[in-house]
N, C-alpha and C positions, 0 to 999 in steps of 0.2 A: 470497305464499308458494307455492313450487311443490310440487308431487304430493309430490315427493321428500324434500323438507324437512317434508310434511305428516304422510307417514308414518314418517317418523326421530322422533318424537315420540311414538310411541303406544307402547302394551307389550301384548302379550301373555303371561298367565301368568306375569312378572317378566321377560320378557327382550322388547328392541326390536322393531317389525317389520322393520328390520331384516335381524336376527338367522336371524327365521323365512323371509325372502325369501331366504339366502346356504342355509338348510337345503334351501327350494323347488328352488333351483338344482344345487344336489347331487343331489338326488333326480331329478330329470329327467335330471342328465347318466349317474350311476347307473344309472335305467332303459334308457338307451340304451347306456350299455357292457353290462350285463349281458344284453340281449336277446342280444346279438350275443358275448358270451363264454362264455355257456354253452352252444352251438352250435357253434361255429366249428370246434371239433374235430375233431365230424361231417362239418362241412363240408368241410375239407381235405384227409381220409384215409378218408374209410369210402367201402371199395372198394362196398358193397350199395346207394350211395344214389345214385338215375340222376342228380341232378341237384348232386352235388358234384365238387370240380375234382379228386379221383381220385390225389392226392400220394400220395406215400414218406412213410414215418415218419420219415425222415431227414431230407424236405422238411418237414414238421412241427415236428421238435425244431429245426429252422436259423431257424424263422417264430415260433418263439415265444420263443427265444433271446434274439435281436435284440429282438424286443418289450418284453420283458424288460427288455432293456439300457434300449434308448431310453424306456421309461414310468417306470423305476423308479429309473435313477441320474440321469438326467439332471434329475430335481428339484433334487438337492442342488444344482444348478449354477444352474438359473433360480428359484428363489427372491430372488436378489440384484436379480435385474431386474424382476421384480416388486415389489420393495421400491421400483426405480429408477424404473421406470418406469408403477407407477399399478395397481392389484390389478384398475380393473376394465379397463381398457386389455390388462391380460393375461388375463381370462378372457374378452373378447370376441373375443382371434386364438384362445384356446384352443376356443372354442364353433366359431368358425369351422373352423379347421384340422380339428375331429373330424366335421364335418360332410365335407369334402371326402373322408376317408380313409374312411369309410362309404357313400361316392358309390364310388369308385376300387373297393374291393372287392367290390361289390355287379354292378363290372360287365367288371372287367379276372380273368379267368380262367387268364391262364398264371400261374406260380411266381412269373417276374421284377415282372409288374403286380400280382396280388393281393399279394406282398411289400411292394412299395412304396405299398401304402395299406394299409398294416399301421404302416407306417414313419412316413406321415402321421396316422396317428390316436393311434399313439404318442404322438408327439414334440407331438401338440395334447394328452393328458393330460398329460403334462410338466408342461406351464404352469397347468394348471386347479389343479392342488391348492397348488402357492406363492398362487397367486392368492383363492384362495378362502380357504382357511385362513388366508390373513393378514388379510381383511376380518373371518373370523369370530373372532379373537385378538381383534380390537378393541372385540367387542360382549361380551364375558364379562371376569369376572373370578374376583379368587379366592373371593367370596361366592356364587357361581353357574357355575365352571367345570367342576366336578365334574357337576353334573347338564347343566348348556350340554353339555357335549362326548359326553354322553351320548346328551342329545336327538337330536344332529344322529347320529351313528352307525347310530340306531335309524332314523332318517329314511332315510338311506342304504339302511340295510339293508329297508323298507319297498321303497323301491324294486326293492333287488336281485330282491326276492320275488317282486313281480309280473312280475319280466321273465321268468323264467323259466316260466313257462306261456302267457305272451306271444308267448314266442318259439316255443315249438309250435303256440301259435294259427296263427300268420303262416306259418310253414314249411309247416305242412302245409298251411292253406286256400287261403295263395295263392304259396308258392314263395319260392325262396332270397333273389333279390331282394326280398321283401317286408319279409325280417327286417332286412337293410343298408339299406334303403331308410327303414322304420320308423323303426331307431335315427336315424337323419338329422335325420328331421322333429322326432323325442322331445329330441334336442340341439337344435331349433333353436326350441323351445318358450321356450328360458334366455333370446333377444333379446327375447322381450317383457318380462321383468323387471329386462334390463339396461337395456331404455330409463328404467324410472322407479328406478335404482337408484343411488344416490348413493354418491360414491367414499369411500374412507376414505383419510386422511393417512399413509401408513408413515413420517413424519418422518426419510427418509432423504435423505441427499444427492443431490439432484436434476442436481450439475453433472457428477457422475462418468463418466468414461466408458465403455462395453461392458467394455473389458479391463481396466481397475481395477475394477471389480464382478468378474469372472473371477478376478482376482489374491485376493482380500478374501475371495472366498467359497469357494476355494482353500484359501487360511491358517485360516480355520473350518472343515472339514470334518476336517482335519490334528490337530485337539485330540484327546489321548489320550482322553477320557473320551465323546468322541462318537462316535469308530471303534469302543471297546467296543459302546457302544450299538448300531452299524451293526451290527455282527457279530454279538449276541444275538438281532434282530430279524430279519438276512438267514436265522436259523438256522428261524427261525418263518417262513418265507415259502418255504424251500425246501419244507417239509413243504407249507405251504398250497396253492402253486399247482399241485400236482397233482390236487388238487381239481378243476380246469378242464383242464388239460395231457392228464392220461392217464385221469382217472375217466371222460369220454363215452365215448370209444372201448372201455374196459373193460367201462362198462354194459352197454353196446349190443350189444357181441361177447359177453359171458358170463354176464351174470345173465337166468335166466327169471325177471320180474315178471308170469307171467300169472298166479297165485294172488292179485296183490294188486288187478292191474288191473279187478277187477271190482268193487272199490269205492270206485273211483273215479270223479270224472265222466270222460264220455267223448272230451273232448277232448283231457284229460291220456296219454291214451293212445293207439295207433297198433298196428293190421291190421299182422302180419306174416306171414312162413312157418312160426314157430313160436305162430300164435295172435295176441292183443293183448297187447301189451306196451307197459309203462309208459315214457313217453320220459323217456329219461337226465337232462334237468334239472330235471321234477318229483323223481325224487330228489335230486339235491343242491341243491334249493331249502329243501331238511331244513337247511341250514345256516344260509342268513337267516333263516329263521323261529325257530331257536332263539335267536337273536341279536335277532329283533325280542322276543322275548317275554322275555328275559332282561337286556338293556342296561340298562332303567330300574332295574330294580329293583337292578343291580349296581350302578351308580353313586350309588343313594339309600345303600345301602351303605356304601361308599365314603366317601362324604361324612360319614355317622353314624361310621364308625370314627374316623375325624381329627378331629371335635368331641369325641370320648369319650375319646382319648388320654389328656389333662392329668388328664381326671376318675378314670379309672382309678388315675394314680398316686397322687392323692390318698385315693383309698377304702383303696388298699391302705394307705397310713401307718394311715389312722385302724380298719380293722380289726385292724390290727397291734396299734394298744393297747390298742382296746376288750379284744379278746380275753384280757391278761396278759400276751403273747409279748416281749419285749426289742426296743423299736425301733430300728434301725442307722441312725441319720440319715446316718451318712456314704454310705452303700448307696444311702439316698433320695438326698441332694444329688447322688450320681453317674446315676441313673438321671433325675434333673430336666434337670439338666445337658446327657447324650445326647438327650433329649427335644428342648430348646428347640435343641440344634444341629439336631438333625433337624429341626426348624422353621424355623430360619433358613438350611438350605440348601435348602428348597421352596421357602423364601420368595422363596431370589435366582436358583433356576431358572427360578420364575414371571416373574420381574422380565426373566431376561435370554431368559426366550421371546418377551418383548412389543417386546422391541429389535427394529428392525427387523434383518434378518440385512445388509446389507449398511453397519449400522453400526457392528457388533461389532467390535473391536481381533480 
């Protein structure tokens, strides 16, 4: 039996190890986008800081555009290939490619070069989350996907948290390169877990070719009811990524945090002209901590509502006659009714999340 087969067997706390290796892996790659994305800001445009490449806000908004583009649509398209071609086959070019675009920016300083390992570390996220999130599909279900997808969130977000005082560690003690250089090593941490990490079957059509996976994943992305979706969520993500976009640059230029800096440890904060002042992504590290500390207990939530459902409507019939009151069965049968629909269209979203995407009609 090998390593891999040895620990596909075990469980911790109800779910595979697995489960808890594909969460490991998140978290490291996590660690290393977040060192380097709550930063980067600074790094691009803040005319004060001797050792960043001194851009336009307009060179700015064109570098994180693009990144934009390439990190965040271009999933919907390699998903398919991931299903094609093997989940972990795609998060090993994906570990790779983010490593390379973290090398490139760490040490190409004009617009055109830093651009273009912006472009490569992008388009290496791309592939990481079809990949990863399909192996992690595989290990949950619907007895345990409520809190599974919980966990791993919070794991993410574990990670995020640390990068972010991490990343002033590095900058300040030892310089720009240390932070790009850092995230490299932090991504390159995932090849030890993908050597002992055994693949998962996406039971997709293995003969297909590049462009019929393109054509396929095309015709799904086109369904009415998942362009809503796209649209509701691109509406939450416009608001979100300013968070990284324009808060560093804001902090740093306009808020005095030297009333709080002082209770703070003193790494978190940084000697300026107007005193010590708290670096910009100790504050917005205020976001994954509320997220680490909030997830679990959302999701146990969560979970409690949708088993208490059915119960609910049942308490209501019977306080209804306990009480006197005229029971309306017909009222009940219709709100049973909406119920178990609404159950049984969870039931076939869960069902048709587990297809692989590249074998959905």
């Amino acid at each position: 039996m090998t390593t891999a087969d040895s620990l596909a067997g075990r469980t911790l706390y109800g779910f595979r190890m697995r489960y808890w290796m594909l969460c490991g892996i998140e978290m490291f790659e996590r660690l290393a986008y977040f060192t380097v994305r709550s930063v980067v800001a600074v790094y691009i445009m803040q005319a004060d800081d001797p050792g960043g490449l001194h851009l336009t806000a307009a060179d700015k908004g064109t570098i994180f555009a693009w990144w934009f583009v390439f990190q965040s649509v271009l999933p919907m398209f390699t998903g398919g290939y991931a299903d094609r071609y093997g989940y972990k086959k795609t998060i090993f070019f994906s570990v790779t490619m983010n490593i390379i675009g973290f090398i490139m920016m760490a040490y190409l300083r004009t617009f055109w070069g830093f651009f273009a390992g912006v472009l490569v570390l992008a388009t290496g996220t791309a592939f990481f989350k079809p990949g990863l999130q399909g192996s992690l599909a595989q290990n949950l279900d619907k007895t345990n996907s409520s809190v599974g997808w919980g966990i791993f969130y919070w794991i993410v977000n574990v990670g995020a948290f640390i990068a972010h005082p991490l990343a002033g560690v590095l900058q300040v003690g030892l310089g720009w390169k240390a932070v790009f250089l850092g995230s490299a090593a932090f991504t390159a941490c995932n090849y030890l877990m993908l050597f002992t990490f055994k693949d998962f079957d996406s039971k997709a059509d293995k003969t297909e070719g590049p462009l019929h996976v393109f054509m396929r994943t095309l015709k799904n992305i086109l369904e009415p009811r998942l362009l809503a979706w796209l649209g509701i969520m691109s509406c939450f993500w416009l608001m979100m990524y300013q968070l990284w976009d324009l808060h560093p640059n804001f902090l740093t230029d306009w808020v005095d945090s030297s009333s709080v800096a002082g209770f703070l440890p003193e790494f978190m904060s940084k000697s300026t002209d107007r005193g010590m002042q708290v670096l910009q992504q100790n504050m917005l590290a205020l976001n994954s901590l509320l997220i680490v500390i909030c997830m679990i207990p959302v999701s146990w939530l969560v979970r409690r509502a949708a088993d208490s459902r059915g119960h609910d409507l049942w308490n209501a019939h019977r306080n209804r006659r306990h009480s006197g009151c005229r029971f309306d069965q017909q009222r009940l049968g219709l709100l049973v009714r909406r119920d178990l629909l609404q159950r049984g269209r969870n039931a076939h979203r869960s069902q048709k999340e587990r297809v692989p995407r590249s074998n959905r009609a």
